[in-house]
N, C-alpha and C positions, 0 to 999 in steps of 0.2 A: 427314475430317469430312463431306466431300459426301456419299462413298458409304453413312456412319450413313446420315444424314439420309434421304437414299432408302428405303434398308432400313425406317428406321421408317415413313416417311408409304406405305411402300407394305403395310405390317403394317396401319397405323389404316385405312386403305385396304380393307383385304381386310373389315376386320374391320366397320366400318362398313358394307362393300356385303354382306357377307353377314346380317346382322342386318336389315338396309334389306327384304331380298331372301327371308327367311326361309318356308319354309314349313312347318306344323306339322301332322301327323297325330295322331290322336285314337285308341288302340286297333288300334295295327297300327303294324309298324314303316317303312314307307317311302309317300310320297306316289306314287299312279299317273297321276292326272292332273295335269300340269303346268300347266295354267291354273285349280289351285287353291290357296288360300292355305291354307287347311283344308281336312281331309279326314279322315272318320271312317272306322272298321274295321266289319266286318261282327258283323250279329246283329241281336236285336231289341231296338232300344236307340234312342232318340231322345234328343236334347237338350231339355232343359228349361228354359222362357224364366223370368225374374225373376218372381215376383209382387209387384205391387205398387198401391195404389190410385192412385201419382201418380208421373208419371215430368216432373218440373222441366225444363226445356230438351233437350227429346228433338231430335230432327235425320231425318231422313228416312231411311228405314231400320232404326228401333229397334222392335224388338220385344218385346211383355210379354204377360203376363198379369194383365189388369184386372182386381183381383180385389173392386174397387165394380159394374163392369158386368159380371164374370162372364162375360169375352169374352177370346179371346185375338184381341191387337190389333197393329196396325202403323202407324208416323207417318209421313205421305206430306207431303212438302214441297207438292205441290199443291193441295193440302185447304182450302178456307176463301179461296176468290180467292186462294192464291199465301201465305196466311199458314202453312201447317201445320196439320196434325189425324190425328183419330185414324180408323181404318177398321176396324172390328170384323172379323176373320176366320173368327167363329161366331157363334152368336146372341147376341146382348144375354139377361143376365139368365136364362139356362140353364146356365148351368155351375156346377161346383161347387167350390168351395174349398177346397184340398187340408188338412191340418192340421200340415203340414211347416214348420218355418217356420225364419227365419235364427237363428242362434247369439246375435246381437245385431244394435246399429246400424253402419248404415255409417261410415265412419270420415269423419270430416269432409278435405275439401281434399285423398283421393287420387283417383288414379283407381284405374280396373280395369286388366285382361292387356289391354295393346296389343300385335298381332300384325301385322307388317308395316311396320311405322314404329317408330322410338326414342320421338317423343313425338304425339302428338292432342290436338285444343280439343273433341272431341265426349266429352258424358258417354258412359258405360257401364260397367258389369262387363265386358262383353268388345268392342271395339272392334278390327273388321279393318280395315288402311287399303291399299288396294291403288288402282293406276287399273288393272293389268293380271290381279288375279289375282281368285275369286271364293269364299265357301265353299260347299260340297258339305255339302250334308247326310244323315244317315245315311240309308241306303237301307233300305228295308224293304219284303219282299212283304205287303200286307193286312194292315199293321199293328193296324185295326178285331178284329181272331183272334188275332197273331203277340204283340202288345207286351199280355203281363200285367202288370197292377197299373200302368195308365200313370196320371201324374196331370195335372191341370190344368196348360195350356202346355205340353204334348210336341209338339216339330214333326221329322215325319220326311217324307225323299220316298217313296213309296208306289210301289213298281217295278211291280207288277202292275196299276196303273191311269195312270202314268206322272202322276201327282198330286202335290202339294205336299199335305200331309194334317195338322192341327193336330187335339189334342184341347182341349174343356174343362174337362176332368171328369167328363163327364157322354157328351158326343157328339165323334164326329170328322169334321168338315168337310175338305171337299175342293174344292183350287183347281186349274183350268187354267190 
């Protein structure tokens, strides 16, 4: 009965720390960098943030596309004396608003794909929870030439100018 017993808690065991532990590549079958939780495949292909005009209890680190301020935006926990806010990542009120839009509404009381933890208290469509690991985002040369038909909220890293690069629709900004 002991030796069960082990067997199993050392099965829930595995199975828990690999899930805990997990890392997920995006177009490509295996992860290169180990100190990433995500990690996308080559091409000219960026990730596309939510659009939304109101994002309810965001948490620092969430990303959108404002598409009242026609900004692609990010919530920093230090905004507003220590309250939270939003920091626009392209201009206010230049961007353009794509005509894509969701299938329907959110579904009330789920969440999104958590990746890296079984469960989170932070909203999102896609929530990483790591302390050690981070994601990689698509790499791209001059994505401004390379990414046709991008639309509002495409954030890729820009390898030929070693840039964090976001569009709005309209223009694509660039962060050091």
């Amino acid at each position: 009965m002991n030796r069960k017993l082990v067997i199993l808690l050392f099965f829930v065991n595995l199975i828990f720390t690999g899930t805990v532990q997990s890392q997920v590549a995006f177009g490509k079958n295996n992860i290169v960098n180990q100190s990433a939780l995500v990690e996308f495949g080559t091409g000219n292909k960026g990730i596309i943030l939510p659009s939304v005009s109101a994002a309810p209890g965001s948490v620092g680190g969430t990303f959108v596309f404002n598409t009242s301020r026609k900004a692609v935006e990010v919530y920093e926990g230090i905004n507003n004396n220590n309250n939270g806010g939003w920091t626009s990542l392209t201009d206010e009120n230049q961007g353009i608003v794509h005509s894509f839009s969701n299938a329907g509404p959110d579904v009330t009381g789920t969440k999104g794909v958590i990746i890296g933890a079984n469960s989170t208290i932070k909203p999102g469509i896609m929530v990483l929870e790591s302390t050690t690991k981070a994601m990689v985002l698509p790499l791209v040369a001059n994505p401004h030439t390379s990414i046709k038909g991008a639309i509002a909220g495409t954030m890729v890293y820009d390898t030929a100018s070693d840039m964090l690069a976001v569009y709005d629709g309209q223009n694509w900004s660039y962060w050091k």
